[in-house]
Biopython code that builds the backbone (N, CA, C, O; Angstrom):
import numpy as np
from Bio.PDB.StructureBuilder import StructureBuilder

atoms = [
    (1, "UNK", "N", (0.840, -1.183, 0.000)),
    (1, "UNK", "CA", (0.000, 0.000, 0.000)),
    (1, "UNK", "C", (0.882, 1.243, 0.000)),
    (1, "UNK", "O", (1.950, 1.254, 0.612)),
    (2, "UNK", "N", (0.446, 2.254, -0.666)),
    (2, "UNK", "CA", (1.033, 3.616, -0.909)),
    (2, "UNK", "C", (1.164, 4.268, 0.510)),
    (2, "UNK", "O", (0.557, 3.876, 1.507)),
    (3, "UNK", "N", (2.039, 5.316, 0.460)),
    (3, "UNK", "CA", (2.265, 6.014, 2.114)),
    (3, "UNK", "C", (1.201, 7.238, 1.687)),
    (3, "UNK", "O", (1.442, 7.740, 0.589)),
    (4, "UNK", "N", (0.116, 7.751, 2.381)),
    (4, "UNK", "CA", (-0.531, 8.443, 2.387)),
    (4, "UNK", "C", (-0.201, 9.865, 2.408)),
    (4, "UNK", "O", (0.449, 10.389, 3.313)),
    (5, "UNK", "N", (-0.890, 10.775, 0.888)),
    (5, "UNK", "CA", (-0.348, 11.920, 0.929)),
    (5, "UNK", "C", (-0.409, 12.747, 2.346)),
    (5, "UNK", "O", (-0.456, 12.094, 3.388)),
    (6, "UNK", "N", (-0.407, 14.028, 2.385)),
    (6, "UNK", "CA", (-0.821, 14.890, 3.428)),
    (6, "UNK", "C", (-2.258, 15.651, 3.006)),
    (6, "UNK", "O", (-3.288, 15.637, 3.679)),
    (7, "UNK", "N", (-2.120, 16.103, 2.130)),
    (7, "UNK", "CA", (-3.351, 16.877, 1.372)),
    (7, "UNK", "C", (-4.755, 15.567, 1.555)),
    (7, "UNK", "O", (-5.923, 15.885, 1.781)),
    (8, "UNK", "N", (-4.164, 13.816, 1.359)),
    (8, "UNK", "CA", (-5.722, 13.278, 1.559)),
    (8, "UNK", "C", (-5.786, 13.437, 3.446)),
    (8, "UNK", "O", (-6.799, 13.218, 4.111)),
    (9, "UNK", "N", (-4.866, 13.729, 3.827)),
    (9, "UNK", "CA", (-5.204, 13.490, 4.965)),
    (9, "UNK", "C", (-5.738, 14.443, 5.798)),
    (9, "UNK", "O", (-6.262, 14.230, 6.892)),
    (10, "UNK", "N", (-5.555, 15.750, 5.120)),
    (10, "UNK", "CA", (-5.850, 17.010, 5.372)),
    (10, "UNK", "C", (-7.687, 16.711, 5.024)),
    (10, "UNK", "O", (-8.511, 16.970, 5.902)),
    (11, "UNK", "N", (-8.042, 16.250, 3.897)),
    (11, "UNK", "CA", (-9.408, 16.404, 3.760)),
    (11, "UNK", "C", (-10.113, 15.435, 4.421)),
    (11, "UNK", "O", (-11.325, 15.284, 4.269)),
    (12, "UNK", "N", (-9.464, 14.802, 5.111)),
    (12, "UNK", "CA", (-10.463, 13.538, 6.208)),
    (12, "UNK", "C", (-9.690, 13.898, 7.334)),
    (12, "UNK", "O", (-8.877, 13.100, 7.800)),
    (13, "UNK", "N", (-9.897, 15.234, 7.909)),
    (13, "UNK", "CA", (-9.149, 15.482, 9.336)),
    (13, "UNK", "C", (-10.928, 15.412, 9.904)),
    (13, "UNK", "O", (-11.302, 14.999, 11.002)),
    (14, "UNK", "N", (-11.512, 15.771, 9.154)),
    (14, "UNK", "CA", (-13.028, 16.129, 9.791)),
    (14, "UNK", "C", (-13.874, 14.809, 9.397)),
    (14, "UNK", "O", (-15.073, 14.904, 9.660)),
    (15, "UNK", "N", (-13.500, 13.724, 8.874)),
    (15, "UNK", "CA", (-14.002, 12.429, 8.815)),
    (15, "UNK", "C", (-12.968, 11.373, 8.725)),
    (15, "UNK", "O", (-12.633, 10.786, 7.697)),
    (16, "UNK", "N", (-12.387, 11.155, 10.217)),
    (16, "UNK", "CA", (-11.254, 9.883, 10.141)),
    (16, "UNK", "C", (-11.817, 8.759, 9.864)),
    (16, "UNK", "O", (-11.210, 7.733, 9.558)),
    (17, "UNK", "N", (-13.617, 8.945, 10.002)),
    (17, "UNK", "CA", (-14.055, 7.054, 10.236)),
    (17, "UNK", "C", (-14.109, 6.379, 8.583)),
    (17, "UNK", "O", (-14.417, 5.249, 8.202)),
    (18, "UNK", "N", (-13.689, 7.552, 7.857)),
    (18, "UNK", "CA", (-14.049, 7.156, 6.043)),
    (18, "UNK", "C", (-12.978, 7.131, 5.604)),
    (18, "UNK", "O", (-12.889, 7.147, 4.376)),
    (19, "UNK", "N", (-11.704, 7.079, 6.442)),
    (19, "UNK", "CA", (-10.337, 7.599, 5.637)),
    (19, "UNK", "C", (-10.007, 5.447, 5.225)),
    (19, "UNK", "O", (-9.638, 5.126, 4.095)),
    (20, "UNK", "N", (-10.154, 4.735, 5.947)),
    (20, "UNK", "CA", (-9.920, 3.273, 5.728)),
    (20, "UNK", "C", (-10.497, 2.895, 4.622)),
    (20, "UNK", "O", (-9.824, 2.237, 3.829)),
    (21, "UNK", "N", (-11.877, 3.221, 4.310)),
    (21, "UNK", "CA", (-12.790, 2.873, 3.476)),
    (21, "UNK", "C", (-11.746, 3.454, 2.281)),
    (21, "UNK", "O", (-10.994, 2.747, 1.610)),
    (22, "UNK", "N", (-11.903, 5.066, 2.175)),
    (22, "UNK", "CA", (-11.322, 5.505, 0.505)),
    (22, "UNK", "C", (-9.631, 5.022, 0.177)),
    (22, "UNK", "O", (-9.049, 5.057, -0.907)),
    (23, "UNK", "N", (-9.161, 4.620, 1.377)),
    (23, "UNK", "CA", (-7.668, 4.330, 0.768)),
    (23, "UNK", "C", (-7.638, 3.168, 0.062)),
    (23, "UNK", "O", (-6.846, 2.913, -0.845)),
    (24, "UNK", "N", (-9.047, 2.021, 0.738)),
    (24, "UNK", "CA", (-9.306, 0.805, -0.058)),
    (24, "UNK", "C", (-9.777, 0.729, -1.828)),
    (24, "UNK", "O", (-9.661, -0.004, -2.810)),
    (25, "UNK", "N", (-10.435, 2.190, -1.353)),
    (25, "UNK", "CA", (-11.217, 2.611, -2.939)),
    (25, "UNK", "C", (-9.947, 2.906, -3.774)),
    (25, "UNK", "O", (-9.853, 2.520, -4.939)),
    (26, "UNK", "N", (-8.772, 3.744, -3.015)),
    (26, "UNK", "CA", (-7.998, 4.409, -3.848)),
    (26, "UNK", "C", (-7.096, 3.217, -4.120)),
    (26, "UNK", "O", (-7.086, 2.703, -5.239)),
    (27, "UNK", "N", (-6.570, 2.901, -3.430)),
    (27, "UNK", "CA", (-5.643, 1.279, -4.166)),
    (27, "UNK", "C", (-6.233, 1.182, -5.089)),
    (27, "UNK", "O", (-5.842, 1.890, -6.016)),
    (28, "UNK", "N", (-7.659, 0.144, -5.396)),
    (28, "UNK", "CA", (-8.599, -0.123, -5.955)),
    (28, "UNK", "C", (-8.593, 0.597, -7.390)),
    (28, "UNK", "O", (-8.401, -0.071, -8.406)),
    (29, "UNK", "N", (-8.772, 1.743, -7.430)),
    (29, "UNK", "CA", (-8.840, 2.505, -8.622)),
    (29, "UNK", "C", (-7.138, 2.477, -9.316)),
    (29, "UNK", "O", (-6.798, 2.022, -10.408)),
    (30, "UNK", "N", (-6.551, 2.919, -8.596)),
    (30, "UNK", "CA", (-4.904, 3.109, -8.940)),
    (30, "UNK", "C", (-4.557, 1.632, -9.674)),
    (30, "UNK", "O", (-3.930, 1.582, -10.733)),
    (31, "UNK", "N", (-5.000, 0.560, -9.040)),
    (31, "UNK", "CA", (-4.365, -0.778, -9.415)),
    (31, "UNK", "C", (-5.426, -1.343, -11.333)),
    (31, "UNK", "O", (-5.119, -1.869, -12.403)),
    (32, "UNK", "N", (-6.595, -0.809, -10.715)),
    (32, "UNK", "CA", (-7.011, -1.089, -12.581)),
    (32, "UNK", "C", (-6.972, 0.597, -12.639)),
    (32, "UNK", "O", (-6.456, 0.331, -11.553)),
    (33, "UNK", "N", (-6.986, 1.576, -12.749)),
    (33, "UNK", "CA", (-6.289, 2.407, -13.847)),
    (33, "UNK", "C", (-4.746, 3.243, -13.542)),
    (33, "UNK", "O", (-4.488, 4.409, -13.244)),
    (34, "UNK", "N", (-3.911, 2.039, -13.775)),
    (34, "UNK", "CA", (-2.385, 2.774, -13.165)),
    (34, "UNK", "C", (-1.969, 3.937, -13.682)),
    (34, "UNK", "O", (-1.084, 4.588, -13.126)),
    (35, "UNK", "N", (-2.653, 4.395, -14.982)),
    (35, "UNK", "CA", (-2.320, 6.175, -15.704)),
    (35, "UNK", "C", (-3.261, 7.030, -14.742)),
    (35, "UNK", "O", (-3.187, 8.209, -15.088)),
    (36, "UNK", "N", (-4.060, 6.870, -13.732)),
    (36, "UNK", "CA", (-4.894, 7.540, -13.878)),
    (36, "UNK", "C", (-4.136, 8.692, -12.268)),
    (36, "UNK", "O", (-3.478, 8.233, -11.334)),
    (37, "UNK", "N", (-4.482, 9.952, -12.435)),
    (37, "UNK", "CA", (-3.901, 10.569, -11.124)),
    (37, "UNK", "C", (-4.929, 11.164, -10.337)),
    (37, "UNK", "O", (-6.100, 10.936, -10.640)),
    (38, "UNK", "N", (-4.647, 11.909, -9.352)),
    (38, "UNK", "CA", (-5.276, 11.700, -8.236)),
    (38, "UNK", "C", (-4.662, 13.676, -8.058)),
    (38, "UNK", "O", (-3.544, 14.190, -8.027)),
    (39, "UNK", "N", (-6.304, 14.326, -7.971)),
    (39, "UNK", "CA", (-5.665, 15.528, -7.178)),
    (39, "UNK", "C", (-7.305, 15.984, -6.121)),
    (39, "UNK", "O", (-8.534, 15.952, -6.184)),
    (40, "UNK", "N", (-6.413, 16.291, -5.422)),
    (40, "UNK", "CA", (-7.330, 16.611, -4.000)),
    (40, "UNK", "C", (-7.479, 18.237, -4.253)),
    (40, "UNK", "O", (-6.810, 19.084, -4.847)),
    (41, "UNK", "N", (-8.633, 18.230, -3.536)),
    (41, "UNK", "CA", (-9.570, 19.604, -3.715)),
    (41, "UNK", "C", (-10.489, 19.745, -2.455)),
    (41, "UNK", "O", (-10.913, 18.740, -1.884)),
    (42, "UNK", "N", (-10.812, 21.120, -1.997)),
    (42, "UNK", "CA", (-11.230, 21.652, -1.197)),
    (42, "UNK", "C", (-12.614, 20.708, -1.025)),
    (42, "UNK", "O", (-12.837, 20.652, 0.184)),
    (43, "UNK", "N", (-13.498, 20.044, -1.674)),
    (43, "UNK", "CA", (-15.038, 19.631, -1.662)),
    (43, "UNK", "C", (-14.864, 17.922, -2.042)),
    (43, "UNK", "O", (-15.684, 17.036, -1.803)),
    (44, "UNK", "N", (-13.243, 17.765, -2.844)),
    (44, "UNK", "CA", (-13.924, 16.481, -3.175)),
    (44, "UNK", "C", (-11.995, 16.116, -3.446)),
    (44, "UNK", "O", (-11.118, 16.979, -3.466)),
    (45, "UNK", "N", (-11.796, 14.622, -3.621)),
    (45, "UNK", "CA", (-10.610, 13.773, -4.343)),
    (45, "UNK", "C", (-11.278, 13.578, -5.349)),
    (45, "UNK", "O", (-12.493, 13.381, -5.376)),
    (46, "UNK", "N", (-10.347, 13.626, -6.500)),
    (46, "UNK", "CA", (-10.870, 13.301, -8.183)),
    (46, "UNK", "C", (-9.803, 12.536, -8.921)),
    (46, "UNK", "O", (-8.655, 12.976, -8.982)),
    (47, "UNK", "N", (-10.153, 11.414, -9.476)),
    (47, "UNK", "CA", (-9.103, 10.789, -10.592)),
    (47, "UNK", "C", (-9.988, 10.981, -12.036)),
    (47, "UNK", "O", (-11.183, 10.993, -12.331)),
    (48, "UNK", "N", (-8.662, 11.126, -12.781)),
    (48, "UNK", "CA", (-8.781, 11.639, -13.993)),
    (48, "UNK", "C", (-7.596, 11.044, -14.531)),
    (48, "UNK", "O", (-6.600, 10.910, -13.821)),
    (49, "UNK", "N", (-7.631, 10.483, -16.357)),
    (49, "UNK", "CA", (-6.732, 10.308, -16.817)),
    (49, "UNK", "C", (-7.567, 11.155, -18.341)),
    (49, "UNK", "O", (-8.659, 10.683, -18.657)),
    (50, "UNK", "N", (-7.132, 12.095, -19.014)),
    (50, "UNK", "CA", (-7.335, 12.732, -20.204)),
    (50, "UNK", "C", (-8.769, 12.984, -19.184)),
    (50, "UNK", "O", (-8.725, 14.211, -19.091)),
    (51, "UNK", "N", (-9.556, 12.707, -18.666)),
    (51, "UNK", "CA", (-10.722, 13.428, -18.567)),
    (51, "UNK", "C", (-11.380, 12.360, -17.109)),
    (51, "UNK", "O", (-11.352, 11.129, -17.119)),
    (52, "UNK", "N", (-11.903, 13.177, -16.015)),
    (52, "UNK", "CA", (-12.503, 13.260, -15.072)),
    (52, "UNK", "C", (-13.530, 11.832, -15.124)),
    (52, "UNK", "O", (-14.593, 11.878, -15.742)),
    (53, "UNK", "N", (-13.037, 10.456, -14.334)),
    (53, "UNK", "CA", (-13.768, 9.374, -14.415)),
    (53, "UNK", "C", (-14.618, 9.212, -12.953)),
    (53, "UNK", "O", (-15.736, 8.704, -13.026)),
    (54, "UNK", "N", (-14.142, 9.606, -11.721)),
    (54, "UNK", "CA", (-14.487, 9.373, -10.559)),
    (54, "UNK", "C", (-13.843, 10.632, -9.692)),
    (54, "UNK", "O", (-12.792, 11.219, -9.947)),
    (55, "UNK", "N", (-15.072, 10.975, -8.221)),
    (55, "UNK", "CA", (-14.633, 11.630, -7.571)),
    (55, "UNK", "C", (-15.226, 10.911, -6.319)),
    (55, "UNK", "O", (-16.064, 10.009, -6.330)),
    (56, "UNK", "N", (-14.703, 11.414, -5.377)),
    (56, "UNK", "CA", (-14.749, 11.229, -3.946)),
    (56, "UNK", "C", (-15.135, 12.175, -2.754)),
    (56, "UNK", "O", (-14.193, 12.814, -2.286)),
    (57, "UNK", "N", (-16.279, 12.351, -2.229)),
    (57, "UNK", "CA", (-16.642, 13.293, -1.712)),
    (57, "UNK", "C", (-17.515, 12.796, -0.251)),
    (57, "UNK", "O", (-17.728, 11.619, 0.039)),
    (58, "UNK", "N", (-17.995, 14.113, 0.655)),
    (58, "UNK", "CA", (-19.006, 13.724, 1.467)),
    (58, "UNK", "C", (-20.290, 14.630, 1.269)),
    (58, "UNK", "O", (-20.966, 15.080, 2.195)),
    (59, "UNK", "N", (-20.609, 14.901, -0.585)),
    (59, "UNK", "CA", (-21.945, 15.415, -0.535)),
    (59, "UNK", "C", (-23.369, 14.406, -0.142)),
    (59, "UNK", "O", (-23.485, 13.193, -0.317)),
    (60, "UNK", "N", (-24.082, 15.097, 0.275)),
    (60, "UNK", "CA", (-25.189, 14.553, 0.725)),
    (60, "UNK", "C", (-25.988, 14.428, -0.351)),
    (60, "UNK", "O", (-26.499, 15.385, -0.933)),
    (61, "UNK", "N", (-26.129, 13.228, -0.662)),
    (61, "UNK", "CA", (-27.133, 12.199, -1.657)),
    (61, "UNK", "C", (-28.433, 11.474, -0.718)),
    (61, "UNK", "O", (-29.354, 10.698, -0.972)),
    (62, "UNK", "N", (-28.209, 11.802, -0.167)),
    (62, "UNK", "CA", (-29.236, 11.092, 0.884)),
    (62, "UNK", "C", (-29.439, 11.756, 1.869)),
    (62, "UNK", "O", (-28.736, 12.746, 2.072)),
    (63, "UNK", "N", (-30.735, 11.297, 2.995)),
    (63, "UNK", "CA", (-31.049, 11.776, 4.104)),
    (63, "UNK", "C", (-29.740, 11.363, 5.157)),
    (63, "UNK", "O", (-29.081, 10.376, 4.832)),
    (64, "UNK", "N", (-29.431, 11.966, 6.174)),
    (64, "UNK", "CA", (-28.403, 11.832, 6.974)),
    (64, "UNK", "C", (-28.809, 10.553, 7.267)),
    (64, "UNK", "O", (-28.006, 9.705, 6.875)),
    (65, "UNK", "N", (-29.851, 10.096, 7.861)),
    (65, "UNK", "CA", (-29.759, 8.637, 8.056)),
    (65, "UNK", "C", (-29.216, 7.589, 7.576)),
    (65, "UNK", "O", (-28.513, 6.715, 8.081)),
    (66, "UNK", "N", (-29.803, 7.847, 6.058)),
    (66, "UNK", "CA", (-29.371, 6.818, 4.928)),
    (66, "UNK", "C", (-27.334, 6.986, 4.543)),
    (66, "UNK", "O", (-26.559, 6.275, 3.903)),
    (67, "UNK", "N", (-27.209, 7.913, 5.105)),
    (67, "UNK", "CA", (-25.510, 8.139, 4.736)),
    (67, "UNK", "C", (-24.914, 8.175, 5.810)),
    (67, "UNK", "O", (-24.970, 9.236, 6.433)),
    (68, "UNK", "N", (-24.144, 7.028, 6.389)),
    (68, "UNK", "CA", (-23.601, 6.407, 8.008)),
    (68, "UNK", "C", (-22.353, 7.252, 7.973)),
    (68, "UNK", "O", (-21.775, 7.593, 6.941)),
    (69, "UNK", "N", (-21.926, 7.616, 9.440)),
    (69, "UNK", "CA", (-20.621, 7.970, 9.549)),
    (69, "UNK", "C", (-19.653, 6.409, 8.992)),
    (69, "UNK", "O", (-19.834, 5.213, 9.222)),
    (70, "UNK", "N", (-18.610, 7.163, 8.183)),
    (70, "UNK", "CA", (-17.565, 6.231, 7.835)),
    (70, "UNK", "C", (-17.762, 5.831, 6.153)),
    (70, "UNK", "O", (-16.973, 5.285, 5.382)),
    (71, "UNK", "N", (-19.149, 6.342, 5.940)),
    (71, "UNK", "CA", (-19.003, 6.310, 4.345)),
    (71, "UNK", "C", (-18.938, 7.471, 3.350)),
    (71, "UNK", "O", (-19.051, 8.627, 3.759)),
    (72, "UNK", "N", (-18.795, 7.251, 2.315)),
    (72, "UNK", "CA", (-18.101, 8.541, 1.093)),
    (72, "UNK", "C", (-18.980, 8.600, 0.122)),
    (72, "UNK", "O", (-19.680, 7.587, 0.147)),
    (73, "UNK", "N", (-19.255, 9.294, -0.694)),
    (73, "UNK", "CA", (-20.272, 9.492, -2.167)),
    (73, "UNK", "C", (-18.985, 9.477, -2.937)),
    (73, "UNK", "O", (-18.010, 10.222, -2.840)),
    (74, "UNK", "N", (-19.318, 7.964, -4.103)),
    (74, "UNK", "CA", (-18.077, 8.213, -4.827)),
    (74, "UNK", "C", (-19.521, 8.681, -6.543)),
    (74, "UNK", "O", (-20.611, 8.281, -6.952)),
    (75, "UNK", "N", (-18.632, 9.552, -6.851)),
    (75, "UNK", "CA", (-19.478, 9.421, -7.985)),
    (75, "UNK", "C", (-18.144, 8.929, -9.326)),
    (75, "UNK", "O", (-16.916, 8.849, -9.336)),
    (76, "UNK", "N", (-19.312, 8.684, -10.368)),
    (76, "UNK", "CA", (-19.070, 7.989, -11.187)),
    (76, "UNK", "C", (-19.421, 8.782, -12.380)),
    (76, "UNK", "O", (-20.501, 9.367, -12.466)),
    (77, "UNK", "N", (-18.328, 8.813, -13.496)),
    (77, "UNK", "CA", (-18.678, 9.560, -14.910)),
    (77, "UNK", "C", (-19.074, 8.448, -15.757)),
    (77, "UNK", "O", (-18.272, 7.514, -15.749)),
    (78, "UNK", "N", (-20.281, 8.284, -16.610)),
    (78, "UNK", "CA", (-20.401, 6.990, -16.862)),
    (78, "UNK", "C", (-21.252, 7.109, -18.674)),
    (78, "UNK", "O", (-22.071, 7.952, -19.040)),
    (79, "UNK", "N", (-20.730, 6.070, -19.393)),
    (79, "UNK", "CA", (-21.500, 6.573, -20.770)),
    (79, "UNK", "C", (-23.227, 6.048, -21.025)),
    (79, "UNK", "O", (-23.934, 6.239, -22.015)),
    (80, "UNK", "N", (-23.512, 5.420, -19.885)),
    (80, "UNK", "CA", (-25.129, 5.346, -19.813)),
    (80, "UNK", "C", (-25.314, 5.213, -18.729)),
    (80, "UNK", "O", (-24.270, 5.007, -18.110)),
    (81, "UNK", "N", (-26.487, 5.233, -17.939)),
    (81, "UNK", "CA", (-26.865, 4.955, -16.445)),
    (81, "UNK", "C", (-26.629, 3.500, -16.004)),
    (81, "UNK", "O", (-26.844, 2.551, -16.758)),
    (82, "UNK", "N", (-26.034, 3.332, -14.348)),
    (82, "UNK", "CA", (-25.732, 2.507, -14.050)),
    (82, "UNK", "C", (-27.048, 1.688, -13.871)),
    (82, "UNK", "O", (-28.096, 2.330, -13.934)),
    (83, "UNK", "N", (-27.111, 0.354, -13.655)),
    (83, "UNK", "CA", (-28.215, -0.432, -13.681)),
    (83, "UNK", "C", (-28.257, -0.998, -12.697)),
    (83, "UNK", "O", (-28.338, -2.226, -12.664)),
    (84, "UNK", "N", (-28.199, -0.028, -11.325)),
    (84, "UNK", "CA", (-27.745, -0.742, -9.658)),
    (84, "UNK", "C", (-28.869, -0.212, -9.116)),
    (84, "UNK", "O", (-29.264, 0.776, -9.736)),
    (85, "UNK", "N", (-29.749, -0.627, -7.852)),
    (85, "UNK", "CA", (-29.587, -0.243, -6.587)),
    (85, "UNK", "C", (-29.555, 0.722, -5.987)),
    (85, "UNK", "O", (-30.309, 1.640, -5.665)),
    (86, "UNK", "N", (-28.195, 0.302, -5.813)),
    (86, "UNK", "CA", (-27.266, 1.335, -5.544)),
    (86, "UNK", "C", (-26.818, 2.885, -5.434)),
    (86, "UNK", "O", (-26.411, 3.676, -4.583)),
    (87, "UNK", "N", (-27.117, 2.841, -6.710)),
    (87, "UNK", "CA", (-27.235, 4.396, -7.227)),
    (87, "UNK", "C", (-28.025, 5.186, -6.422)),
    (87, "UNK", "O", (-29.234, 5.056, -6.614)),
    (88, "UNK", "N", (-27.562, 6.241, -5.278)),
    (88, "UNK", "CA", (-28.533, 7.188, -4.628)),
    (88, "UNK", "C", (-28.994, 8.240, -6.080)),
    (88, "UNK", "O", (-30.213, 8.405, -6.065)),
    (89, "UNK", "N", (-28.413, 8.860, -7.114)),
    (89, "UNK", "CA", (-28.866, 9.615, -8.044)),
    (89, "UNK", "C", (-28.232, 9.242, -9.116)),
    (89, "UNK", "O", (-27.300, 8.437, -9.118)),
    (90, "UNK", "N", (-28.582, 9.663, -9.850)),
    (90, "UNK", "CA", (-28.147, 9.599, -11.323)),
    (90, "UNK", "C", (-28.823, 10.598, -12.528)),
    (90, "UNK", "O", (-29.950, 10.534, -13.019)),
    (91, "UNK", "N", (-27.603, 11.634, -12.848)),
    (91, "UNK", "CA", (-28.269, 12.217, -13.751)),
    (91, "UNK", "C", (-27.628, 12.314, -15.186)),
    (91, "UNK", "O", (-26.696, 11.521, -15.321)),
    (92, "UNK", "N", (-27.941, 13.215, -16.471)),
    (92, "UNK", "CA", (-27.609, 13.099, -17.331)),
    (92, "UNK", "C", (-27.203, 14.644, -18.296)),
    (92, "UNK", "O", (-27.734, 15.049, -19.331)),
    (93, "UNK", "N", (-25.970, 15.310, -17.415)),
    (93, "UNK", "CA", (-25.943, 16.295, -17.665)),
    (93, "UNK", "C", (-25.751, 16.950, -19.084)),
    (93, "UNK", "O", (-25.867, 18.130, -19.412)),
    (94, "UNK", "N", (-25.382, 15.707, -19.920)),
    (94, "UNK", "CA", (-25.222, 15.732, -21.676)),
    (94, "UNK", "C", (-25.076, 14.659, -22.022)),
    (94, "UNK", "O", (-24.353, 13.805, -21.508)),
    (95, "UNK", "N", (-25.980, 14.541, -23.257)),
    (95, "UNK", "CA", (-26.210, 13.696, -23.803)),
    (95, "UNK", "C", (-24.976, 12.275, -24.243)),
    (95, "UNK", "O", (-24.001, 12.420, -24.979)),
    (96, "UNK", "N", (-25.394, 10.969, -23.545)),
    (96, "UNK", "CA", (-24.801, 10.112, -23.675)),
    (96, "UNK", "C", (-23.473, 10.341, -22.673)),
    (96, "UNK", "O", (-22.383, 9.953, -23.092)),
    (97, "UNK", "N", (-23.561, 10.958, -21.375)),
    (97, "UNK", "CA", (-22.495, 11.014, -20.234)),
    (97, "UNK", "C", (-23.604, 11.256, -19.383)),
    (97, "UNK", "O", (-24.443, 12.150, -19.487)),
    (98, "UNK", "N", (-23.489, 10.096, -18.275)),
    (98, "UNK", "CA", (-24.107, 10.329, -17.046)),
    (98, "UNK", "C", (-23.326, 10.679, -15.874)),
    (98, "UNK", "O", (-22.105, 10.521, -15.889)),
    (99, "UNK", "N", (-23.990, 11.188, -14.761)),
    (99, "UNK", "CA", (-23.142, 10.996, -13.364)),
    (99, "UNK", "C", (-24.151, 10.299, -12.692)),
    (99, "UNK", "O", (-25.369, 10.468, -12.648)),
    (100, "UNK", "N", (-23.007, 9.049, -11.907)),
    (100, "UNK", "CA", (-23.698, 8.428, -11.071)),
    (100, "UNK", "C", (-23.142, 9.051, -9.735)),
    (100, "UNK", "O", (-22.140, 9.766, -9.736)),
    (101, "UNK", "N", (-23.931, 8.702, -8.465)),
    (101, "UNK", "CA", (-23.308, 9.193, -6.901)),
    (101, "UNK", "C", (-23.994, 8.127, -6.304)),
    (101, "UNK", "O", (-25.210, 7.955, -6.220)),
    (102, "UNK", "N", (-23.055, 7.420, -5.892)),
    (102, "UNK", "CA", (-23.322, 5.790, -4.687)),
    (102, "UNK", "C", (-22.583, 6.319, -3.155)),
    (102, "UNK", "O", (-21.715, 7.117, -2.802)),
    (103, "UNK", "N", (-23.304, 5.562, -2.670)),
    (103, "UNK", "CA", (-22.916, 5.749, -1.048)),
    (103, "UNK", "C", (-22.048, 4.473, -1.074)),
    (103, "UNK", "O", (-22.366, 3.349, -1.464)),
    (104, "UNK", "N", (-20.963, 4.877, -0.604)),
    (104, "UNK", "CA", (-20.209, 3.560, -0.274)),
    (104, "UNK", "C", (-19.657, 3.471, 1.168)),
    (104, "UNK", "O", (-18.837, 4.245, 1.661)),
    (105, "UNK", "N", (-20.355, 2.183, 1.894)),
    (105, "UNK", "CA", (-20.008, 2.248, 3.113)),
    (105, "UNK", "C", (-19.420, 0.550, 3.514)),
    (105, "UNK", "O", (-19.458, -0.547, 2.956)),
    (106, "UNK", "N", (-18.845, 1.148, 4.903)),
    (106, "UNK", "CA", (-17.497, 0.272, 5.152)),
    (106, "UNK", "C", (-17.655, -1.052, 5.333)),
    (106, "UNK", "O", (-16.958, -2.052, 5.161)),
    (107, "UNK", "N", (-18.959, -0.769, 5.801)),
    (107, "UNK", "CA", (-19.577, -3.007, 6.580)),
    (107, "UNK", "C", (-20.567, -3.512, 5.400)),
    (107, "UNK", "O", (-21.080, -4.629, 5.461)),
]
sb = StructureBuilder()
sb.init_structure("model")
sb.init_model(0)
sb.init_chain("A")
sb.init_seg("    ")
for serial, (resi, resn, name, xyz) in enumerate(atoms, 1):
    if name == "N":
        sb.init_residue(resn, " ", resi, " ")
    sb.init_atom(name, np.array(xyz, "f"), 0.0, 1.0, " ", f" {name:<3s}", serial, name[0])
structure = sb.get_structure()
């Protein structure tokens, strides 16, 4: 496993219980897309290789209930709607590119 920047650690100073969960996500992503990089931002973590595939955030997609301490909204750039569940939203901001936003939690 990678040694953890400072900047991700800076943006989960105010949610340590989700920092286990996204480092699993971030391996995860890094290991099937090894071009892809990683820059941290004031609202959200984003990987991108030529163009913006996934971000990482704690916007609210859900009622606080439905979104547990320790989980993340990863959204998803996607070329049709996902066919999950899963999916707290999904929209279609231009034609033939969707965004998906899933709650992903730790248990």
């Amino acid at each position: 496993m990678r040694e953890t920047d400072g900047d991700t650690l800076l943006f989960f100073a105010g949610h340590p219980a989700s920092l286990p969960l996204y480092l699993c996500l971030e391996e995860k992503i890094i290991t099937l897309f090894p071009q892809a990089q990683k820059r941290v931002q004031k609202t959200q973590i984003t990987f991108f290789h030529r163009h913006v595939f996934a971000c990482v955030s704690f916007a609210r997609v859900r009622r606080k209930q439905e979104q547990p301490e320790g989980s993340v909204v990863l959204t998803l750039s996607l070329p049709s709607p996902l066919e999950s569940p899963r999916a707290a939203v999904q929209t279609e901001p231009y034609p033939g590119r969707w965004t998906c936003h899933l709650v992903i939690r730790g248990d």
